[in-house]
C-alpha positions as CSV (number, residue, x, y, z in Angstrom):
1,X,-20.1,20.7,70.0
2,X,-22.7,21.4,67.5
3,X,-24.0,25.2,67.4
4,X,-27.8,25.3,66.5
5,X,-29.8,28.0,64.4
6,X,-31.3,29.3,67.8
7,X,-28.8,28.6,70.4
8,X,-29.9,30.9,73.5
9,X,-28.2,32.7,76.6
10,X,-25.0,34.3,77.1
11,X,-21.6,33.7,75.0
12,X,-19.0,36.0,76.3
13,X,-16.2,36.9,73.8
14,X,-13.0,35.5,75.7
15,X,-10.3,37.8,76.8
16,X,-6.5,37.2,76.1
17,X,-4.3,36.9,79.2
18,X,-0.6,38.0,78.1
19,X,2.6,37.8,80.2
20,X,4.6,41.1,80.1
21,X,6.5,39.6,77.1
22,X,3.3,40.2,75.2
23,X,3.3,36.3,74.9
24,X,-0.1,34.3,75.4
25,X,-0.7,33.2,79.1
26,X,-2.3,29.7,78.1
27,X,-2.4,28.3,81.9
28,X,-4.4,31.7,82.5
29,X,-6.5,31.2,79.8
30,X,-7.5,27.5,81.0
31,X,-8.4,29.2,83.9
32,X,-10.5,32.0,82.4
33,X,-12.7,29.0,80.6
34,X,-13.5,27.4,83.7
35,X,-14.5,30.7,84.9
36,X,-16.8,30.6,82.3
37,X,-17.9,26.9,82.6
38,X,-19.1,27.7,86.2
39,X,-20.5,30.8,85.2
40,X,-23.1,29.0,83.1
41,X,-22.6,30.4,79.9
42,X,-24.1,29.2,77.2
43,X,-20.9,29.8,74.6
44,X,-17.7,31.1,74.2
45,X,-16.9,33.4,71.6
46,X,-13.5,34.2,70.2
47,X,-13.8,37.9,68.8
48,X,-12.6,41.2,68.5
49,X,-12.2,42.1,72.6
50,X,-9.9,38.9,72.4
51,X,-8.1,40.9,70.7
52,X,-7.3,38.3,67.9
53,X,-6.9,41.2,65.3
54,X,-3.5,41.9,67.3
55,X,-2.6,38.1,66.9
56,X,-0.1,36.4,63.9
57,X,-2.0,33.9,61.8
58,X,0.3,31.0,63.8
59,X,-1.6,32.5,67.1
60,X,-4.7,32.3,65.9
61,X,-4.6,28.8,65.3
62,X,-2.2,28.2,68.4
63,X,-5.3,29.9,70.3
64,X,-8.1,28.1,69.0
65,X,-6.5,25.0,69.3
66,X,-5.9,25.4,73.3
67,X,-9.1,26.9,73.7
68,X,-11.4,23.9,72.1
69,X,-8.9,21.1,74.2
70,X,-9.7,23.5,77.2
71,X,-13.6,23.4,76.6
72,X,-12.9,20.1,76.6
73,X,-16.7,19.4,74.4
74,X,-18.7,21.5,77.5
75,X,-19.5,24.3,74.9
76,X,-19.9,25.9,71.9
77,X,-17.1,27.7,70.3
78,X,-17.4,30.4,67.6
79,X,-14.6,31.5,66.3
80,X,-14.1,35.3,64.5
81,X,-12.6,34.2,61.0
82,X,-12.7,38.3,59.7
83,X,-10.4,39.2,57.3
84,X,-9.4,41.7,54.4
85,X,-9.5,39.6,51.6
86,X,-11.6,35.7,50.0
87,X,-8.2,34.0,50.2
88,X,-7.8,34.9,54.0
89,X,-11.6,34.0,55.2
90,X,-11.6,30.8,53.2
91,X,-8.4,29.7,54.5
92,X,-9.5,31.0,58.2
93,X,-12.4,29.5,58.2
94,X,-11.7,25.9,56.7
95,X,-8.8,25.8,59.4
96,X,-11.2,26.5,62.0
97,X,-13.7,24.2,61.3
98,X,-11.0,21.5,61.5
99,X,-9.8,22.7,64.3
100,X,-13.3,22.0,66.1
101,X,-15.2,25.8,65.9
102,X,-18.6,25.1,66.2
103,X,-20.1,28.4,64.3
104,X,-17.7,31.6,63.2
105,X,-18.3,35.0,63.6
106,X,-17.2,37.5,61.0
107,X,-16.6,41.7,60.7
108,X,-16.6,43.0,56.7
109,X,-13.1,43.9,55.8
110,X,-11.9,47.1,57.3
111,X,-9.1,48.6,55.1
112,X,-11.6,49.4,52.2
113,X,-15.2,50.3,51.7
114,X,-17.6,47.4,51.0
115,X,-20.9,47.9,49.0
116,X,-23.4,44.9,49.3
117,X,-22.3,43.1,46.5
118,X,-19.3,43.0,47.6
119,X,-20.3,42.0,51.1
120,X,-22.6,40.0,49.5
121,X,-19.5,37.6,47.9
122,X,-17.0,37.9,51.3
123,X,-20.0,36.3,54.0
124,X,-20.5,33.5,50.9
125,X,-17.5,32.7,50.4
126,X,-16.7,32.1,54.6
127,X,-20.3,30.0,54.2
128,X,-19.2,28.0,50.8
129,X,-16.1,27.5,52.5
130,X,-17.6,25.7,55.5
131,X,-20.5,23.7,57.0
132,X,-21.0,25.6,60.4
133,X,-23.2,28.4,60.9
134,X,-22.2,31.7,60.8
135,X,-22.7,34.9,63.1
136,X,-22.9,38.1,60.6
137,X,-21.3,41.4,62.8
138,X,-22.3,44.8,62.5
139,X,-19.4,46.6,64.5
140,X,-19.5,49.3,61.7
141,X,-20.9,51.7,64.9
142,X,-17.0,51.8,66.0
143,X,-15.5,50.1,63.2
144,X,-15.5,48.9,59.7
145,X,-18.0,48.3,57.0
146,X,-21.9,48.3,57.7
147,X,-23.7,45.1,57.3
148,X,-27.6,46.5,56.1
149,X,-30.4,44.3,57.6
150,X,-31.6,43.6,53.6
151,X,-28.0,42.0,53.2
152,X,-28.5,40.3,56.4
153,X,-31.9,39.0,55.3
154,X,-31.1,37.9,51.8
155,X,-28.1,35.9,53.0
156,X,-30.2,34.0,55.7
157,X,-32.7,33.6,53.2
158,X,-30.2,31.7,50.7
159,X,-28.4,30.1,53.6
160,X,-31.0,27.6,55.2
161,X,-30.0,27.4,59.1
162,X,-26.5,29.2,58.6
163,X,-26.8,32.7,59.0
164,X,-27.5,34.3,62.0
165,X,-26.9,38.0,63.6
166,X,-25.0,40.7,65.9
167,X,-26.3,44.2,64.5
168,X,-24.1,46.4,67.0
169,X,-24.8,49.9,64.3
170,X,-27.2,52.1,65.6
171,X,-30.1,52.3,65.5
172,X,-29.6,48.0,67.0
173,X,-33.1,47.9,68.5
174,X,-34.8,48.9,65.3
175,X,-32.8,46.6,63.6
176,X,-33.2,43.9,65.9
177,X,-37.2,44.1,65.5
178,X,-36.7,44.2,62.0
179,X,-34.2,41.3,61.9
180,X,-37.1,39.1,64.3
181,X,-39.4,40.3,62.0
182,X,-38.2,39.5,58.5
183,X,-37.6,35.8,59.8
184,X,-40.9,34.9,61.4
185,X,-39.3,34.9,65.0
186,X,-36.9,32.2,63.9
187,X,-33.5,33.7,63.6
188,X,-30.7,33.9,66.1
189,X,-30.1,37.7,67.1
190,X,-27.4,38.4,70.0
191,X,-27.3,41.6,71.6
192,X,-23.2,42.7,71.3
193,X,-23.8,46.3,73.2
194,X,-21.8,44.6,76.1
195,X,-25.0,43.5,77.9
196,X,-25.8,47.3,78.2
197,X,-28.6,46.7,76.1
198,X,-30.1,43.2,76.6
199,X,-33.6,44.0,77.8
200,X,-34.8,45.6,75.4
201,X,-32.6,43.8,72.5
202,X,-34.7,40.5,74.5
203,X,-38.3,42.6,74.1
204,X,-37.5,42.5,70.3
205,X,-36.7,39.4,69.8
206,X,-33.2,38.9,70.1
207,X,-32.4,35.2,71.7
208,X,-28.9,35.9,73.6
209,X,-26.0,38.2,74.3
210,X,-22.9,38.3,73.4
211,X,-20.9,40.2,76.4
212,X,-17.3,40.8,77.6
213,X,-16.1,37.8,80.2
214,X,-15.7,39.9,83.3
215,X,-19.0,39.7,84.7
216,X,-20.4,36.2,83.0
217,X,-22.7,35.4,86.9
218,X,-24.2,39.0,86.3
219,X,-25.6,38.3,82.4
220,X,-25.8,34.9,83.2
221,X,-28.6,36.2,85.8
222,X,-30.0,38.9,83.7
223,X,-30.9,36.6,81.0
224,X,-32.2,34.0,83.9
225,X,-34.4,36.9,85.1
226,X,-35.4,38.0,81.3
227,X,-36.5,34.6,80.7
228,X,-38.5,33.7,84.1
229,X,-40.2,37.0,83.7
230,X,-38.5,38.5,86.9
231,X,-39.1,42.3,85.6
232,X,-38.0,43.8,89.2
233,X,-34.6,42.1,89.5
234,X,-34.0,42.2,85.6
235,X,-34.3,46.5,86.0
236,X,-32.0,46.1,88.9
237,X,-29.4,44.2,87.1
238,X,-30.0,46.0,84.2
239,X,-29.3,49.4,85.2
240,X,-26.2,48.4,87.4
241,X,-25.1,46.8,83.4
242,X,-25.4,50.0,81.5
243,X,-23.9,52.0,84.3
244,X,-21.2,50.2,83.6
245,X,-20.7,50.0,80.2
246,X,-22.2,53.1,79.2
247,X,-18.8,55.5,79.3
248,X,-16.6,52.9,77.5
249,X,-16.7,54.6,73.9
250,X,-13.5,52.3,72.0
251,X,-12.3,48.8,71.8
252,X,-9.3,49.7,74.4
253,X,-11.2,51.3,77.3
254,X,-13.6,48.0,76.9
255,X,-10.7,46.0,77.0
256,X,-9.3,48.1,80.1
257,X,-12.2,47.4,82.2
258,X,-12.6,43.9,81.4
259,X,-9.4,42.8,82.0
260,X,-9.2,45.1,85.5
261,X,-12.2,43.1,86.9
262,X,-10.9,39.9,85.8
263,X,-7.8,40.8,87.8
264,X,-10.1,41.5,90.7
265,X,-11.3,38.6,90.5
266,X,-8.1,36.4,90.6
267,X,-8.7,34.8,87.0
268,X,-5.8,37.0,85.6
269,X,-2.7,38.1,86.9
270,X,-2.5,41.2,85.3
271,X,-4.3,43.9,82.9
272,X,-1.9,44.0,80.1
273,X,-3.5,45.0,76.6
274,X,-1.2,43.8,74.0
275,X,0.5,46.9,72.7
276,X,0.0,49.6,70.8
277,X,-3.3,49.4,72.4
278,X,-3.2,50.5,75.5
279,X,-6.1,52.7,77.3
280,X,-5.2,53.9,81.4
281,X,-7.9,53.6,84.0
282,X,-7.1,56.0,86.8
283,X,-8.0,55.8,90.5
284,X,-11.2,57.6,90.2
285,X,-12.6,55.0,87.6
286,X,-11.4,51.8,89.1
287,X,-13.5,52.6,92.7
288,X,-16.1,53.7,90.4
289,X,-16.5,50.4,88.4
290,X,-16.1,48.6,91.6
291,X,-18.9,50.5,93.7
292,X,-20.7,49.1,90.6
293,X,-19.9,45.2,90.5
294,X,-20.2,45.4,94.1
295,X,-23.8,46.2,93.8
296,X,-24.1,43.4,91.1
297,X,-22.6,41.2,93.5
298,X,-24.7,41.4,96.0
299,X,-28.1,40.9,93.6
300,X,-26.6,38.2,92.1
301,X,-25.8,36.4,95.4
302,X,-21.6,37.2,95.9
303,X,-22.5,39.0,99.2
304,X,-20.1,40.7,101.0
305,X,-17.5,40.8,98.1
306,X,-17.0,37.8,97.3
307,X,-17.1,38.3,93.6
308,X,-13.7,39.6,93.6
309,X,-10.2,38.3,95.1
310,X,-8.9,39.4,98.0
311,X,-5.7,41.1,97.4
């Protein structure tokens, strides 16, 4: 399915079920995409909270593979094609465009420092390498190399309807208006705070989000309420967003509370993090983050709990 230079909405990165052998759960993960596919999303996003950085380079391709029959030509797919050296991207991302990706997604390297010269040659090569569009991600707030917004510009500038963003690096807003600014309105900016920041990331231009897959109904309706101009409701869903993601400060505690709410919700049938990542939620945080969906249940029309199994 074909990604366009301004594809809007929501395009959660997927989350990895695993059975206690660390293996792949791939009935699980059929299930999670029809999660999705009801959901509404716009997308679905193969990245870093999917953990593919834990995966072998058979399992990335194993992944992909199931995940594109599952999507069964309903959506989008980006895959994260990230790597340490050219070899590796090329090879990642020719695979991936014949496996069916419709745009990748990409991190600098993040064993070594990166000046823009360097970054300069690693996001050509993925695009030389390939025909689909590609998603340049500024993680470097919590990991890796920065990605500066003149980089960012000159390679969407040289790349006609290929290039498009995820500035995650504070300061993101200012980057975002600058980003919006430097192409006339016209590029594709996602907002990869978790949701926590859409509003304003939407204010400045940005045309999407690129969340967790817990909660897909809850963006789903923020960006509904962003676009129909539903201010009251959007400040509502909004804050109840933040308050949720605002403590989780590394990739693990994300990963913790994504995968706990899934569980609630019946879509997994477990919260295991492939290890040596591994990040506990304790009582007091789990009724916490449930007094919170709870309330984004009930704005978003899951009165009474229904958003979550009952156990």
């Amino acid at each position: 399915m074909n990604f366009y230079t301004r594809n809007e909405g929501v395009f959660p990165v997927i989350q990895t079920p695993f059975l206690e052998n660390d293996e792949i759960c791939y009935s699980t993960l059929e299930k999670e995409v029809h999660f999705l596919i009801d959901a509404k999303v716009n997308g679905i996003v193969v990245g870093m909270v999917t953990e593919i950085n834990r995966f072998t380079e058979p399992e990335r391709k194993e992944f992909l593979n199931h995940l594109i029959r599952f999507v069964d030509h309903q959506l989008p797919v980006v895959m994260s094609v990230g790597g340490e050296s050219l070899k590796q991207v090329e090879f990642r991302a020719c695979e991936a465009e014949q496996l069916g990706a419709s745009a990748f997604m990409a991190i600098p390297p993040l064993s070594f420092r990166c000046d823009d010269i360097r970054l300069w040659s690693y996001y050509q090569k993925i695009l030389d390498s390939s025909t689909v569009p590609l998603i340049l991600q500024d993680a470097s707030g919590y990991l890796g190399n920065p990605v500066s917004p003149d980089l960012m510009i000159k390679l969407y500038q040289a790349n006609p309807g290929r290039v498009m963003f995820k500035p995650e690096a504070p300061p993101v807003g200012k980057t975002i208006s600058l980003l919006s600014k430097e192409t006339n309105g016209k590029g594709s900016i996602y907002e990869g705070t978790g949701g926590k920041g859409l509003t304003e990331a939407f204010l400045r231009g940005a045309c999407g989000s690129i969340p967790g897959s817990a909660i897909p109904w809850a963006d789903v309706e923020l960006w509904k309420c962003l676009k129909n101009g539903d201010q009251e409701k959007a400040l509502q869903l909004q804050s109840l967003i933040t308050l949720l993601m605002a403590p989780l400060q590394s990739l693990d505690s994300y990963l913790a509370v994504e995968k706990f709410l899934l569980y609630e919700q019946g879509i997994f049938n477990n919260e295991r993090i492939r290890p040596p990542g591994y990040y506990d939620l304790d009582g007091f945080s789990r009724q916490g983050i449930l007094k919170i969906v709870d309330q984004l249940g009930n704005l978003c029309g899951k009165n009474n709990g229904t958003w979550r199994e009952k156990k």
